[in-house]
ZAMARGU-4260 file (C-alpha; in steps of 0.2 Angstrom, whole numbers, plus 5000, padded with zeros to 4 digits):
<rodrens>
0) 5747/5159/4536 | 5739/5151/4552 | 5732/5138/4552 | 5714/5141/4562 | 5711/5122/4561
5) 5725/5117/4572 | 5725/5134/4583 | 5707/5131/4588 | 5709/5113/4588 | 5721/5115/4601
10) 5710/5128/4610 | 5696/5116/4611 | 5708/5103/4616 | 5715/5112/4631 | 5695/5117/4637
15) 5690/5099/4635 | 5705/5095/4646 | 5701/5110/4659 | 5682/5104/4660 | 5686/5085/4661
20) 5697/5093/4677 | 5681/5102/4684 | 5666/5100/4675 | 5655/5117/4676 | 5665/5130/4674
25) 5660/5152/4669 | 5669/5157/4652 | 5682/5166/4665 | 5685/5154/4678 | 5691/5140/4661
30) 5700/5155/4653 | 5709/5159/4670 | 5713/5138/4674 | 5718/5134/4656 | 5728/5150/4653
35) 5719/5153/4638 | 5711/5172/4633 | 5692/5174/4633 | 5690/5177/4616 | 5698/5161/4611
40) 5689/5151/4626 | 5672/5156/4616 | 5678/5149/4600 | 5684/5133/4608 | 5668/5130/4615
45) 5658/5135/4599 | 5672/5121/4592 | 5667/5108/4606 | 5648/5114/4603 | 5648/5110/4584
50) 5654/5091/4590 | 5642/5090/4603 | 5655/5089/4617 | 5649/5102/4627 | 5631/5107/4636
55) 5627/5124/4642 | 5620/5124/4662 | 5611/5142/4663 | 5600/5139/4679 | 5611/5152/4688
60) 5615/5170/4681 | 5630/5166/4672 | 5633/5151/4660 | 5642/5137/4665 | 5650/5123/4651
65) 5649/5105/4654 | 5656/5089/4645 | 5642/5079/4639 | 5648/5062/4645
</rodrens>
């Protein structure tokens, strides 16, 4: 069995990571710098949402994800 804890633990780990690189980045453009798949970008940020890591900038027409410092 998988264990979804340490899967999307990881995941959430490795977009922290990518947005402490470059803060404000699309759901593609953190996908395509961490190497991650899009579906399991979305969970990581749901993930780093739920510990209120994360904020969601949408002034422009798509979303950008920040760390809340």
């Amino acid at each position: 069995m998988v264990d979804v804890v340490e899967i999307f633990g990881g995941n959430a780990g490795t977009v922290w990571q990518t947005l402490k690189k470059r803060n404000l980045l699309t759901v593609k453009e953190i996908a395509s710098r961490s190497k991650l798949k899009v579906d399991d970008v979305l969970i990581a940020i749901g993930w780093l949402g739920r510990e209120g890591k994360i904020f969601i900038d949408d002034s422009k027409r798509t979303a950008r994800y920040g760390l809340i410092d």
